[in-house]
C-alpha positions in Angstrom: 0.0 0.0 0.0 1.5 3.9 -0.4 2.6 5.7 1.9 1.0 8.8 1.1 3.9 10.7 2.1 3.3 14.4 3.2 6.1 16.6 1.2 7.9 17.1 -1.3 11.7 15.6 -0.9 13.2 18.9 -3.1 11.3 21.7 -1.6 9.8 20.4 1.4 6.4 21.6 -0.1 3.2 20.3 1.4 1.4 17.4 -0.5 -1.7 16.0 1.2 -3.0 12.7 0.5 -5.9 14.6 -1.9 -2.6 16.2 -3.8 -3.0 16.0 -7.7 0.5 17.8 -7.7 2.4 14.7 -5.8 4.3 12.6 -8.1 6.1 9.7 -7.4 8.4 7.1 -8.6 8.5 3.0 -8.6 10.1 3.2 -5.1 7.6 5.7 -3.6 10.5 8.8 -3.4 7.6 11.5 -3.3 8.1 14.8 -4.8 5.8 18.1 -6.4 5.2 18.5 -10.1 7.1 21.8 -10.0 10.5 20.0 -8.9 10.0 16.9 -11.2 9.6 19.2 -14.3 11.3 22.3 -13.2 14.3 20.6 -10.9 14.5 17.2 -12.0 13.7 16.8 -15.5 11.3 14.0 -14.8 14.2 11.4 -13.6 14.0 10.4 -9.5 17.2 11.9 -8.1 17.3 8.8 -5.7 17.2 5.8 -8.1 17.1 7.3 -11.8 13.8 6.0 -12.3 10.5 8.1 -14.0 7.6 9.8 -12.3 4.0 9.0 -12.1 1.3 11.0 -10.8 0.3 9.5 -7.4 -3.1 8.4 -7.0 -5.7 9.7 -4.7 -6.6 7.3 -1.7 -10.6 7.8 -1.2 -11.6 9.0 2.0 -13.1 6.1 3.3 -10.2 4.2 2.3 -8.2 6.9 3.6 -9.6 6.7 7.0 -8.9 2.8 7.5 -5.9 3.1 5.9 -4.3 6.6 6.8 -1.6 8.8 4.8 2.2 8.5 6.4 3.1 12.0 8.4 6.9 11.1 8.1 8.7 13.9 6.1 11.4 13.0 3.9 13.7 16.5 3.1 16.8 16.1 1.2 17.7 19.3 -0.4 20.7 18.5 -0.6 20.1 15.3 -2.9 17.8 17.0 -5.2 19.9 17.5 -8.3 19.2 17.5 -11.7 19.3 13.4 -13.3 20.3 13.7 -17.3 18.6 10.3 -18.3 17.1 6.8 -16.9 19.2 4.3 -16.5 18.5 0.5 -17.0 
């Protein structure tokens, strides 16, 4: 099940579990739109791998099954990736 995580891991921008702006890649690194297209040039800076949007949980699934509140902030590791790797 996903996480849901709660920020962006470039910008530390807030992304609720309703977020059409959260993207995410096949290992669940979480980040906003504006850093995977303006930042990031649509590769993960963690494992080189592409972004999808995330979906949105429904609320009643949502309820049972609640979004993470751990933030993951790594400025520092949010660099511009060139291409995917295989």
């Amino acid at each position: 099940m996903l996480a849901l995580r709660p920020s962006c891991e470039c910008c530390d921008k807030n992304l609720p579990p309703e977020s059409r702006e959260a993207m995410i890649c096949t290992f669940e690194c979480t980040f906003c739109a504006d850093c995977v297209t303006d930042v990031l040039g649509g590769v993960c800076p963690n494992c080189s791998g592409e972004f999808v949007r995330r979906p949105v949980r429904p609320p009643a699934a949502l309820a049972r099954h609640p979004a993470s509140t751990e933030r993951v902030y790594n400025p520092e590791g949010c660099k511009p990736q060139t291409a995917l790797t295989a």
